[in-house]
N, C-alpha and C positions, 0 to 999 in steps of 0.2 A: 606834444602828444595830446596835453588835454585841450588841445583848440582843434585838431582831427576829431578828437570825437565828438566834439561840440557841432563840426561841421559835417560828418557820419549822420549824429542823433538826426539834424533838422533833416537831411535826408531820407530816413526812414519814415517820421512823419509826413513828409510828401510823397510819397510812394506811398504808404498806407492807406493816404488818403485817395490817390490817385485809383487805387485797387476798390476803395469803399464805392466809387463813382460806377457801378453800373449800367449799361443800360436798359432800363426794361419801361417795358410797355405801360400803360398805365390809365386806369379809367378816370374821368372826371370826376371827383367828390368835391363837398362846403368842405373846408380846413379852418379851423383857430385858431388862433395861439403863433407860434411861430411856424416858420415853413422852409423849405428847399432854401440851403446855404445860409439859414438863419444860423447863429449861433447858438446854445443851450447848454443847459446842466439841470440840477436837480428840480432846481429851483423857477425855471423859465424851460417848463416841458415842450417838447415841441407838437403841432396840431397833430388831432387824428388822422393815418394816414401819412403818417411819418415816424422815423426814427431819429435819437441822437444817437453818432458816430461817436468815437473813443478814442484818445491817444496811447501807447504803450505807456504811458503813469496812471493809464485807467481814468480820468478828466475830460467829462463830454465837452465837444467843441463843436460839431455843425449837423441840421436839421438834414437827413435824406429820406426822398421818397421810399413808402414802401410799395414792391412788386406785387402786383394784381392782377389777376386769371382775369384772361378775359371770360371764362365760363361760373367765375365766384361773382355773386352778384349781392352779397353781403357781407359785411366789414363789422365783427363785433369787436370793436377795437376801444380801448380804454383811453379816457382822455387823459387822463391822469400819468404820471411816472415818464420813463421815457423810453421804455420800452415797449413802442405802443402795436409794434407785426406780429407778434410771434400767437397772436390768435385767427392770421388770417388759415385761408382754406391749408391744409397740411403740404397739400402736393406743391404749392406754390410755393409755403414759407422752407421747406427743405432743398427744396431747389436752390433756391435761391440763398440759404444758408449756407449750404453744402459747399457751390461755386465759388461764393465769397471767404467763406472758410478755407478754401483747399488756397485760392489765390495770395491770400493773409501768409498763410502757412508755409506757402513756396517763398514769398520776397521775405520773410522774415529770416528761414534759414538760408537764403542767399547773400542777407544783409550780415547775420550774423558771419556767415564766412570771411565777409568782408572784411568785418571790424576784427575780429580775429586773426586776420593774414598781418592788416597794418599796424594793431597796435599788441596783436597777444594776450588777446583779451575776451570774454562771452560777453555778448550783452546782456544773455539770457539768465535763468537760474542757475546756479551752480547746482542746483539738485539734483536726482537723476528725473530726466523726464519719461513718461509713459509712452508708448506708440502702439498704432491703431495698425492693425492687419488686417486687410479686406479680403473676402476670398473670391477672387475672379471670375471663378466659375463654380456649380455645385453648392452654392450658399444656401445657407437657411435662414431664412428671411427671422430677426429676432431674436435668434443664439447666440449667444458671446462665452469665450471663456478669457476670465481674466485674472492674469498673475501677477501679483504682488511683488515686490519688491523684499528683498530680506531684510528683518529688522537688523539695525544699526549695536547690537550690544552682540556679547562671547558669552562661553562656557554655559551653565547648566539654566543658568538666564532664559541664551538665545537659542536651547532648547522648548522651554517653554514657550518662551515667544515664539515661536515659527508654527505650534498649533496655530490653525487658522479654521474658524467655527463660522455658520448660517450667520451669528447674530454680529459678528464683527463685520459680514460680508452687508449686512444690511446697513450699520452703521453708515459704513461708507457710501454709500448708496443713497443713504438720506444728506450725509456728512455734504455730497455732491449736488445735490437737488434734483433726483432721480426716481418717479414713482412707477407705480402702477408697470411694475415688472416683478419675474418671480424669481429669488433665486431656488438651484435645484443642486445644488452640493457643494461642500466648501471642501478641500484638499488639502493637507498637510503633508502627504508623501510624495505621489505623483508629481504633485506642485506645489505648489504654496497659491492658494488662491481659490477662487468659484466659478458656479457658471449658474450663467441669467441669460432666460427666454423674457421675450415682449419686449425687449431693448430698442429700442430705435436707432439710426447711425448717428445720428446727430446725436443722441446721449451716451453711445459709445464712445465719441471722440471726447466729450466731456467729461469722459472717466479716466479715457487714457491722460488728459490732462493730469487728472491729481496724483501727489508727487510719490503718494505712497503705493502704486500701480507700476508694476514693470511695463507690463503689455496688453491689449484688449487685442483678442482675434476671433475673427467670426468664424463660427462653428462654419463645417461644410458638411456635403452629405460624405458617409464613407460606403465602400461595398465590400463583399464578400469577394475573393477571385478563384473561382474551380481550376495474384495481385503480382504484377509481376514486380513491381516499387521495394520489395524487402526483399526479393532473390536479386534483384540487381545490384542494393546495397552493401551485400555482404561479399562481392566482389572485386577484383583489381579486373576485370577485363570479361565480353564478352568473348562465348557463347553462354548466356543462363545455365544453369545448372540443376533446376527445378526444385533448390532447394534454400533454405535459409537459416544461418546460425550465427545468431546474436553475438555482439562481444564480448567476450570472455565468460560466457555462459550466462549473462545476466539476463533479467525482463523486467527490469523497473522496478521493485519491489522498494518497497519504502520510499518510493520516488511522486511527487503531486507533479500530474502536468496540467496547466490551467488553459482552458483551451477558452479564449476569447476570441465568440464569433457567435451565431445564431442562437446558442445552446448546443446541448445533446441530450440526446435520448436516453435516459441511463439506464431505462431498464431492459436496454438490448441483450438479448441473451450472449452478445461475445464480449461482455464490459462484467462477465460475473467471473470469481477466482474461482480454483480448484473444488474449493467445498459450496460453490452454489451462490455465495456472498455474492454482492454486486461493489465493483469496484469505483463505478461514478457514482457522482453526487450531484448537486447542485449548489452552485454559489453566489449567484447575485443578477440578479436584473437589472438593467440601466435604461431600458427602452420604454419603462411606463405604460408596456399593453398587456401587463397582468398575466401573462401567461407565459411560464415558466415552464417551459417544455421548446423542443427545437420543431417549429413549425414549418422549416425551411431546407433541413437536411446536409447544410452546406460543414455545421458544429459537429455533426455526427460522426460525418466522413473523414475529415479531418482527426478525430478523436479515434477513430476506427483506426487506419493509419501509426496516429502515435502507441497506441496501445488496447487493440482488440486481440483477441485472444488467437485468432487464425491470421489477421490481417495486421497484424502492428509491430513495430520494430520492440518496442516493451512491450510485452504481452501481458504483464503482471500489473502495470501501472495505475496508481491512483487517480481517477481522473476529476477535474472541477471546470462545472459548466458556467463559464463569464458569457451571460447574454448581453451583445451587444449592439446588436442589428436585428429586425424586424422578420415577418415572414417574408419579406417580398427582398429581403436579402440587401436591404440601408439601413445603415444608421445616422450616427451624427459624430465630428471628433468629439462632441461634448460625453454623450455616451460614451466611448471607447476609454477619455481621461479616466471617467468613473469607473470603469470594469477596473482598469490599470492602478487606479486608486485601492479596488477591494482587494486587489491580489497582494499588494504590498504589505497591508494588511492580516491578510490571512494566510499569508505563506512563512510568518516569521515564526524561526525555529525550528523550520521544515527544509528539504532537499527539496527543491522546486525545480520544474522548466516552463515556462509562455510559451503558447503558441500564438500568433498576431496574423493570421491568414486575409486580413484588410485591407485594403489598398486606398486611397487616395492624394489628391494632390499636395502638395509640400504646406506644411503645418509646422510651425514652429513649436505650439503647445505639447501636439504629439508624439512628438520627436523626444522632448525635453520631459516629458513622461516615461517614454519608452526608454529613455536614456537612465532615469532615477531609479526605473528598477532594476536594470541590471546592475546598478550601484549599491543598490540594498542587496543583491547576493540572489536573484532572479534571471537565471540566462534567460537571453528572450530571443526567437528564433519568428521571422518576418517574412513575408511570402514577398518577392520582388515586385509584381504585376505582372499582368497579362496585356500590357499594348502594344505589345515589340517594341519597347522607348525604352529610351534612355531610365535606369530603374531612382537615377541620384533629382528627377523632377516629383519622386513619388514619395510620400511619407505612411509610415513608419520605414519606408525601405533606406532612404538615406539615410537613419540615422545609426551612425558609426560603431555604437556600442553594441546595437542589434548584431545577430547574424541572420543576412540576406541571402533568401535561398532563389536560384533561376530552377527553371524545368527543363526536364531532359523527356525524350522519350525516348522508346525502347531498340532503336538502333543508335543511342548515343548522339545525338545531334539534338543541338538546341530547340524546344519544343518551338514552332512557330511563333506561339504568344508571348513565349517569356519575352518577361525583360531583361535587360543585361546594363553593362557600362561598370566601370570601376567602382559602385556602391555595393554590386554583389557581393559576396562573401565566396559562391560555394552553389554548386550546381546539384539536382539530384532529379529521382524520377517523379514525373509530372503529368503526363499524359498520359492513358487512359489507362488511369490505377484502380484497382476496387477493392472496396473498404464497404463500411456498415455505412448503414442508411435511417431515413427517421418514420418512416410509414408502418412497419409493424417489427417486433422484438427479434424475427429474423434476416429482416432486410436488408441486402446487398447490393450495391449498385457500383458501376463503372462512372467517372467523372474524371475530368481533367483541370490542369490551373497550378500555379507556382504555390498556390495554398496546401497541394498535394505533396507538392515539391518540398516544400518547410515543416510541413508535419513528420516526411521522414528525417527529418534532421532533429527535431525535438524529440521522435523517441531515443535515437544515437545520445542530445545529450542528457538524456535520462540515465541511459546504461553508465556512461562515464560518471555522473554524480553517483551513482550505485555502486560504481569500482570504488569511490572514494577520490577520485580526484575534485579540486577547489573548485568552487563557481567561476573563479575568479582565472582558471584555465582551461574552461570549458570548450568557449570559442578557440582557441590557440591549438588547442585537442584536434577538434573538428577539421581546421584548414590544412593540420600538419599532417595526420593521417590519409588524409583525402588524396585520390587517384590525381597524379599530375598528365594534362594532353590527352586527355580522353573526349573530349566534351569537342564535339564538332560545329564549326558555327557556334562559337560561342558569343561574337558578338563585339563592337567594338570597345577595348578597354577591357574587357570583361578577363577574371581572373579564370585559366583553365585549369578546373581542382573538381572534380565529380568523387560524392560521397563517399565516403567507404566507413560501414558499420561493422564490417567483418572485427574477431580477435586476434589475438595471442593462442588460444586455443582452440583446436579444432572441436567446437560446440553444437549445441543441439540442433538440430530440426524442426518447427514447430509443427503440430499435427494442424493443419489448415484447410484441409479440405480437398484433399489430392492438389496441391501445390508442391510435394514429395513425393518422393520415388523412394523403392522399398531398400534400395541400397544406400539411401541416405538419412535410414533411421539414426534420431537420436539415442545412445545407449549410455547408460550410466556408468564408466567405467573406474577401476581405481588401482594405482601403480604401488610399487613393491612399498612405499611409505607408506601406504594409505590413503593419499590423498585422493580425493574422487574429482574429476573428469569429466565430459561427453565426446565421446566419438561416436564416430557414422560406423554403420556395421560393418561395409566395407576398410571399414580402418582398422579393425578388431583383428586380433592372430589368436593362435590354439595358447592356452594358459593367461590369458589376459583375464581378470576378477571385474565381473559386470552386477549390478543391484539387480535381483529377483526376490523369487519366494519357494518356500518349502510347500512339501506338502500339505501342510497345515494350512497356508497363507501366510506365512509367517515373513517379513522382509527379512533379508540375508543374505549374503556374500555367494553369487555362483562363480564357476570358471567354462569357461570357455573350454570344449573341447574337440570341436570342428568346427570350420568355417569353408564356404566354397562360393560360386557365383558363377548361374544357371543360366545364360544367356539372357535373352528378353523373355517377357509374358505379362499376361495383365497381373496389375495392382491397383489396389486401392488406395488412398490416402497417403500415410506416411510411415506405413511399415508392410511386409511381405504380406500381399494377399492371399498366397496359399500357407501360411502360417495359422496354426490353431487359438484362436483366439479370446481368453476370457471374459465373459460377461459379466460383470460385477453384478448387474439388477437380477441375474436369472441364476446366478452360481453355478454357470454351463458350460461346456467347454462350444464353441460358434467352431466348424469345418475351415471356414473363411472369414478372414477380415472386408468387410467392407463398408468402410468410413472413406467415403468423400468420393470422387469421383474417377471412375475405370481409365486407364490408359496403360498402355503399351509401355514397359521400362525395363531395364536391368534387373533380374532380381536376386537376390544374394539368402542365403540357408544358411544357420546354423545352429549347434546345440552346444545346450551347457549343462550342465551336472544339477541344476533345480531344472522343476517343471516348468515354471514361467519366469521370465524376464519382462523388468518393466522399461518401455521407453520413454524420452520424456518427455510426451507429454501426458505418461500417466497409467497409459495401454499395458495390459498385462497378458502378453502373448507368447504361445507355446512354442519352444526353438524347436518344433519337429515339424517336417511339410507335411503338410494336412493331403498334399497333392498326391504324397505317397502310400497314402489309404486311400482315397480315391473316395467315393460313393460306398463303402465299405460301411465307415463309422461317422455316418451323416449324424450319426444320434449318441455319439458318445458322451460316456456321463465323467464326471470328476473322477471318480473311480477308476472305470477302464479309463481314462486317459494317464493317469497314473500308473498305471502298469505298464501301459504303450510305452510311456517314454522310457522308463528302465529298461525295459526289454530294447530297442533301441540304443539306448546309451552304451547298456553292455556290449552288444556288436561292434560299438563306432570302440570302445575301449580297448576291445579284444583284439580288432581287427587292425587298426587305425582308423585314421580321416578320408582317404581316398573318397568314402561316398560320399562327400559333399566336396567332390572336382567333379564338374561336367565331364571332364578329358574321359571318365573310368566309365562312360556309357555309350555305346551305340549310337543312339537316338533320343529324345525323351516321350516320343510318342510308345516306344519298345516300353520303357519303366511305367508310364500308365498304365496298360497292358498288364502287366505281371507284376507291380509292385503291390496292388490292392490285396490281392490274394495272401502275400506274405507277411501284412499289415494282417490283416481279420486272424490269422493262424497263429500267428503271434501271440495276441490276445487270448486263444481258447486253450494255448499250450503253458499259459501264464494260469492261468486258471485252472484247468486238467492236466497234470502232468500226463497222463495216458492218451492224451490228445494231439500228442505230438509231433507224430508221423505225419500230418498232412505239413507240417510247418517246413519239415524235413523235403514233401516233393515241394511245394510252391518254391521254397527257397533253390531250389536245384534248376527248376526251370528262368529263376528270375538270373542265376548266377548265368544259366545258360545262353539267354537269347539279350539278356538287357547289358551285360557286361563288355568291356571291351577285352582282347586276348591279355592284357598286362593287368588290367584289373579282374580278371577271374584267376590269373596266375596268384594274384596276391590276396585274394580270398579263399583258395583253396590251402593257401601253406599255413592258412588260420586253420580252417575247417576240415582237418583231416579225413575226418569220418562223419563227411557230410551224409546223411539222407538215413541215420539210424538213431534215434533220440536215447536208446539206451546207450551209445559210448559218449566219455572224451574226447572232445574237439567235432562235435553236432553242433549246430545253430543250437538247436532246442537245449541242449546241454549248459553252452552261453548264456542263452538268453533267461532260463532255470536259475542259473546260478549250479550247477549241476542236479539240480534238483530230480530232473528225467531222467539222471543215468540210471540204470539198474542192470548190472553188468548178467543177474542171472538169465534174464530174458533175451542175451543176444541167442541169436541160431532161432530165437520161435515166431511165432505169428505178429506176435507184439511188438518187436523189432527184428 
């Protein structure tokens, strides 16, 4: 065995040397001293214009030329020592170092295999050694991040040791014989380790030599990759529904989502909470152009998405702006380690989710970043890419601890650009989503990209950390509820699971901007326990206990005591646009609701035993149709609205619910017609007991022409003695509380 490797060694030495043999070009210069194939060492340097070679024991043995441009027309080369190239022109000597370097590098680990196959043995260091990662494409000429190796001790030790600070990183740096570079952060969480611009690759690979270095990899550039996205989420199956209700009633609240990408804009007006607060912040710049603000738009929308107030799956959420890419929408992985670094940081303690909306080529550092946080209790939710490729060639998306979100759009088929393949996690909508924007406080824009895609998944695992379930079953949450075979064209390999943020209980609506329809108001409900609820109004029955207000303003327990649903008509936003609507800034009662934008829908009526009901998002609107006054009480004040609804209520108590079924009318053009009148009458006989009589005909003609024959059957077994306000069993009489009877006056003028 020791006479093989005897006869291995001399063979490496010939081969090494063989490999130092070059050919290159070379100008005529004087030479002294020794020359080409002379022998050498410290002592017998070889002439200018040459180098001495090295055996593996490090022991100079023979004089080689050194390579010379033929465009370098000057040699400031030292006669002295024996390292006399390494000050020829730069492009030459890297070249030509690099080549010999890479060729060194191959027959050594080929030699080493060798020796290892026949005797079971390394020639090499038993340390661990460093390796150098190039980046193929998208380099940044100068970037390096490099990671350390773990120190070799346990317990609260190798705690301390694994801090890793600027001035150890510079050590090392000098420890290597490495200058005139900067480092720009050292990492203890993300990584263990730094990153240094002005690097050359030739002193990259001299770093990844030393033994206390796990890896040198060259930074690359990274990029950025670009409502109906929440109504689809809260779904198991198309057709949209034009509505959205979070899980289990949550929005994020005590939840941080740290959205690493351009910035945001935080002082958009849909990133502020119920009392005006603003729920973004800012957290860290990693891109060095000083400006701390989202110049780019790509942070905002994203942010929009995870948690704006119309447009976000958390609507409540805390948000923190990691800038990590420029205005022109690049950064660098060395940037991105550092965001990833601050969030580690600044998330302990907290309920957190990542958003990583970045895309580029496969990163080892990134990856193994992206990986640490979610170890430290940081879900981290990753946008696939946008090249229609394979998503397991792209980093942060390959890496496994992440969840990978693809893009869908809005008929369910895989967006064109996602990416897909077995790295995905988990599909959602992607294409042409609208969210907030970064140009002014109320800017809204439509954009596309797997970035759009992964943002609605980070507000999903927002809600779930807010249930209270672990970090640590966030992602396992996400894959196992998620719609199975929906996702068309999902791509090969690709898992078929499209999102589902929907709950356990049938939950709010958020007010967004007519993105809802008035029969999918949120309403605050609560069951015979107590416990409080949201359902849609359309879900609500007669005796159901919904959150309102007295007449005072007072919050308080109402009940329900009609419900119906009026065919179609316009609405606005995301409650009944012919509903009477409070103003809080003007203390008014509004004829119509109109927040957000007109359209055509279902609309659904109902009353409840207080004047106003609140929904949730806040809106405190009158359960009487405003449509049934008509142009009547354009100007009605808190007062007379407060009468209006008792006067009201009493009828619906008296009579039953019948007026709020469509079935109990004619027409509804008939009730506009004739319900106005009985609306205004109402009011002056609520006020004038002696005024009564006209309440008495308006109501006879409305029972007459607006009713259907079954619903005036069952209005009149109420109203015995309709059309005389001095008997029992008159409208007016009801509506009083009998207050108009005055039985002396029947037979006269007066009744």
């Amino acid at each position: 065995k020791s006479v093989l490797r005897i006869i291995i060694m001399n063979f490496i030495v010939a081969l090494l040397l063989l490999a130092l043999s070059l050919p290159v070009e070379v100008e005529s210069i004087d030479r002294k001293g020794l020359q080409g194939e002379d022998h050498c060492n410290h002592h017998s340097p070889c002439a200018t214009g040459h180098f001495c070679t090295s055996d593996l024991d490090g022991e100079e043995v023979l004089c080689k030329l050194c390579p010379i441009s033929q465009t370098c027309n000057t040699l400031n080369l030292s006669e002295e020592g024996v390292q006399n190239c390494f000050v020829i022109c730069d492009d030459v000597e890297s070249q030509f170092e690099e080549e010999a370097t890479e060729e060194i590098e191959t027959l050594e680990s080929e030699i080493e295999d060798a020796v290892e196959e026949a005797t079971g043995e390394r020639t090499g260091s038993t340390e661990t050694k460093g390796t150098l990662l190039l980046a193929e494409v998208d380099a940044i000429e100068g970037e390096w991040i490099v990671v350390m190796n773990a120190p070799d001790i346990s317990g609260e030790s190798q705690k301390q040791e694994n801090e890793f600070s600027v001035s150890a990183a510079e050590a090392l740096i000098y420890e290597v014989g490495i200058s005139s570079v900067e480092v720009v952060g050292a990492y203890s969480s993300a990584l263990r380790g730094f990153g240094i611009r002005n690097m050359s690759k030739l002193d990259a690979k001299r770093l990844a030599k030393n033994t206390k270095v796990k890896y040198v990899e060259q930074s690359r550039e990274v990029s950025v990759t670009a409502a109906w996205g929440i109504d689809r989420a809260d779904q198991r199956s198309l057709p949209l529904n034009n509505c959205y209700r979070p899980f289990n009633q949550k929005d994020g609240s005590d939840v941080y989502a740290y959205i690493i990408d351009s910035g945001i804009r935080i002082t958009h007006n849909e990133f502020k909470d119920s009392q005006g607060q603003h729920r973004a912040r800012w957290g860290t710049n990693t891109v060095g152009d000083h400006q701390d603000e989202d110049c780019n738009g790509h942070g905002t929308h994203v942010a929009g998405t995870v948690g704006a107030k119309h447009y976000g799956i958390a609507p409540n959420i805390n948000l923190v702006a990691v800038k990590v890419v420029k205005c022109n929408g690049k950064g660098s992985t060395l940037s991105l380690i550092q965001g990833i670094e601050f969030v580690m940081n600044d998330a302990r303690g907290k309920k957190a989710v990542t958003n990583i909306s970045i895309s580029n080529l496969a990163s080892t550092s990134s990856d193994q970043a992206v990986k640490n946080l979610v170890v430290s209790g940081v879900p981290t939710i990753v946008a696939a890419g946008n090249y229609d490729s394979n998503a397991c060639n792209y980093s942060p998306a390959r890496e496994s601890y992440a969840i990978t979100v693809g893009a869908t759009a809005s008929n369910d088929y895989r967006a064109w650009f996602s990416n897909w393949g077995p790295c995905v996690d988990i599909f959602a909508p992607g294409q042409s989503i609208q969210s907030t924007y970064y140009r002014h406080n109320n800017d809204i824009y439509t954009d596309s990209g797997t970035s759009m895609a992964a943002s609605h998944v980070t507000g999903y695992a927002a809600l779930l950390l807010e249930y209270g379930y672990s970090h640590f079953f966030v992602k396992s949450q996400i894959i196992n509820r998620s719609t199975k075979y929906k996702v068309h064209n999902a791509g090969t390999a690709s898992p078929n699971r499209m999102l589902y943020a929907g709950g356990n209980v049938s939950a709010a609506c958020p007010s967004k901007g007519g993105g809802c329809v008035s029969g999918d108001t949120g309403i605050y409900s609560e069951d015979e326990n107590g416990v409080e609820s949201v359902k849609v109004v359309s879900e609500l029955k007669v005796g159901d206990a919904v959150r309102g207000f007295d007449s005072n303003l007072n919050k308080t327990s109402c009940k329900v005591e009609a419900i119906g649903q009026f065919g179609t008509g316009d609405v606005y936003g995301n409650y009944t646009a012919d509903h009477f609507i409070f103003n809080t800034k003007t203390d008014k009662i509004e004829p119509y609701g109109t927040l957000g934008d007109k359209k055509v829908a279902s609309k659904y009526d109902f009353i409840s035993d207080c004047p106003l009901v609140e929904d949730e998002s806040g809106v405190m609107f009158g359960p009487i149709d405003s449509d049934f006054c008509g142009g009547e009480v354009d100007t009605i004040s808190w007062k007379n609205y407060l009468e209006l609804h008792v006067a009201i209520l009493r009828v619906v108590l008296a009579s039953g619910p019948f007026w709020f079924d469509s079935s109990s009318y004619n027409n509804m053009a008939t009730v506009k017609q004739f319900a106005p009148s009985v609306c205004k009458n109402m009011l002056r006989c609520m006020k004038d007991n002696t005024k009564c009589n006209k309440l008495e005909k308006a109501s006879q003609k409305f029972i007459d022409k607006a009713l259907t024959e079954k619903a005036r059957a069952k209005t009149l077994s109420t109203f015995s003695n309709l059309g005389s306000r001095c008997q029992i069993g008159s409208v007016s009489a009801v509506v009083t509380s009998g207050k108009s009877v005055d039985t002396s006056l029947i037979g006269t003028a007066s009744c």
